[in-house]
N, C-alpha and C positions, 0 to 999 in steps of 0.2 A: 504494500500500500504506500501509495507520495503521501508526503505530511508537509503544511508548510507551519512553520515555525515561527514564532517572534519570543524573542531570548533577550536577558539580559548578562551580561558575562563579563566575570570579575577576576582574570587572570593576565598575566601578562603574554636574462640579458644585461650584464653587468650595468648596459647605456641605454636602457630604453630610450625612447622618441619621444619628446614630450610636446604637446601643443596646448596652447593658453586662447582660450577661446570667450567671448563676452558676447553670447548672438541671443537674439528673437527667435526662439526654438519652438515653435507653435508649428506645427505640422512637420514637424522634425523629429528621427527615432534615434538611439545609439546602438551601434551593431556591434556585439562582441564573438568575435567569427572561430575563433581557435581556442583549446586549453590551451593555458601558459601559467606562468606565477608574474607575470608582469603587468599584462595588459588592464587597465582599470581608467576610472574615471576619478578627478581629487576636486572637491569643495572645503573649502575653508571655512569657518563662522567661527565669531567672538563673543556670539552670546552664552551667557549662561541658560541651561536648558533647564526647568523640573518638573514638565511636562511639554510630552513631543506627540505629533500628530502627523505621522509620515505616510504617502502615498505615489504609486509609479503602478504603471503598466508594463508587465513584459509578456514576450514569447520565448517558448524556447522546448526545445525535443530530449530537455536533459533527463535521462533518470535515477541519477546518482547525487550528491549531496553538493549544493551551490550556494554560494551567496549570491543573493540581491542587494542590498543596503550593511555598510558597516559604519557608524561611527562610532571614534575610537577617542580616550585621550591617552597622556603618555604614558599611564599604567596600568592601561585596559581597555578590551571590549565594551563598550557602554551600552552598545543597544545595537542589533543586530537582526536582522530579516533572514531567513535562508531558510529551502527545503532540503530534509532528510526523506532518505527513502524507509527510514521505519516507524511505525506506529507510533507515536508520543504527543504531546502537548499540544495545543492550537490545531485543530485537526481538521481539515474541509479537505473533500475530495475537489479536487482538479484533471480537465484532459490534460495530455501534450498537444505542442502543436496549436496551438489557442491563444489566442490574447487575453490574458487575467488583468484584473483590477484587484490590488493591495492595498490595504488602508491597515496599519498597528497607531496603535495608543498606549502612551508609558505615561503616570502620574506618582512622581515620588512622593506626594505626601500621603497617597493611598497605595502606593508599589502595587496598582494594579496595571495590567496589559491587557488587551486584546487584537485582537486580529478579524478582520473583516475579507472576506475571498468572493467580489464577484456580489459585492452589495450585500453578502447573507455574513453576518456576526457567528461568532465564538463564543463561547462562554467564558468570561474575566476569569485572569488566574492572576495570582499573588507573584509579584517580579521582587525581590527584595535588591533595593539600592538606593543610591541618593543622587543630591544634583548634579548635573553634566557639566566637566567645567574642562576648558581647551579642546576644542574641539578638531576634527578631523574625517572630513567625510568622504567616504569613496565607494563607488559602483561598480561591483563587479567580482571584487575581492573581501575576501575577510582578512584582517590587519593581523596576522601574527604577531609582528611590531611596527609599532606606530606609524602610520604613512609610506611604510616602504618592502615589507617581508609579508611576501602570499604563499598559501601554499596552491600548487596549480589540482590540486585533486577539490578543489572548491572552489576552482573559478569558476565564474558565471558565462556560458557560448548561448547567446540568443538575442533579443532584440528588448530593447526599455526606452521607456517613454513617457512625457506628462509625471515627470518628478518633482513633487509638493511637498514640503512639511511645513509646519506649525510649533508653535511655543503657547498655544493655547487651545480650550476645547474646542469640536464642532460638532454640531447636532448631525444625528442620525439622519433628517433629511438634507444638508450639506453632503454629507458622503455618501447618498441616493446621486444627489447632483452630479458629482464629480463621475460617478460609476457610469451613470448614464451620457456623460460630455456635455449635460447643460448648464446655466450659467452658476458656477461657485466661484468662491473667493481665493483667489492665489492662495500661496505658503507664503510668508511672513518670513520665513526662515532660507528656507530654496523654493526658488520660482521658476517653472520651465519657463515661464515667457520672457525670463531675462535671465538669462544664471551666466554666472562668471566662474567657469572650471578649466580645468588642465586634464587633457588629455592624455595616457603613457602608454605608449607602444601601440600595440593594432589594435584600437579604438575607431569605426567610421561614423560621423555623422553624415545619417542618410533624409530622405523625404521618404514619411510616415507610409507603407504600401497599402493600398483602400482595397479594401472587399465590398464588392456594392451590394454581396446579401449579408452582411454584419455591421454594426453601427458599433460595434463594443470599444473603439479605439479612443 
């Protein structure tokens, strides 16, 4: 059985190719085409975080264990998106080969989480941790350490898109909105429709591929 997961985690090509990019990404996807331990996506932020509302659209034909979303500070995993392929925690079936809609919720003053797959909610589980402080964000990879050590058996090979988070709540019908692509309120925190990230190694920004009998993009 695929499980996709939202965790909170408290442990701690020599040259890649880096591109620094500030664009209007609105019908825009990021294509992660290879395993590698390099290839990833980097956003930076200064805020302090103690409650997050992250959300992204990917595809992807993987069926082994991957990250989507890592932020990390310098002595740990903070809050982390990925599916495992066995039975555990935050649990919603998923196809491959489909375009999903992500939405997790972290609130440290309640350390609770959820995960939302496709507009249908999870049942809140207990995340124990405290506020996010120096942040480091990247797509594609989990941080073994800090900004720069992945391991390739968790890299992310698929398509992501419409990457939002939040530093405060939103209602159930906000994250219908988003599910559905009509009108909601950017992320506060990362906005696809402006994001200012750096690109490492084979990362492509492509235009978004339409299916004219699916609207889920």
């Amino acid at each position: 059985a695929s499980t996709l997961v939202l965790t909170l985690l408290n442990h701690h090509d020599l040259y890649p190719t880096k591109l620094t990019f500030l664009l209007y990404l609105s019908g825009k996807m990021l294509t992660f085409p290879q395993e590698t331990n390099t290839a990833h996506v980097t956003r930076m932020t200064s805020r302090e975080i103690s409650h997050t509302e992250t959300k992204l659209k990917f595809f992807t034909s993987l069926r082994r264990n991957h990250i989507l979303f890592s932020l990390a500070t310098l002595i740990d995993d903070a809050f982390v998106i990925f599916k495992r392929t066995a039975a555990g925690e935050m649990n919603n079936d998923y196809t491959l080969n489909t375009w999903h809609s992500i939405y997790a919720t972290w609130a440290s003053e309640t350390d609770l989480g959820q995960l939302w797959l496709d507009g249908k909610p999870s049942t809140r589980k207990f995340l124990q941790s405290e506020a996010i402080k120096g942040k480091n964000i990247i797509l594609g990879q989990e941080q073994v350490k800090f900004g720069w050590l992945f391991a390739w058996q968790q890299s992310f090979i698929g398509l992501l898109t419409d990457v939002h988070m939040w530093d405060n709540m939103l209602s159930p019908c906000e994250i219908q909105r988003y599910t559905n692509q009509t009108n909601f309120t950017p992320g506060n925190v990362l906005h696809w429709g402006a994001l200012d990230f750096q690109t490492t190694d084979r990362v492509l920004l492509e235009n978004k591929q339409s299916d004219c009998n699916r609207s889920n993009m």
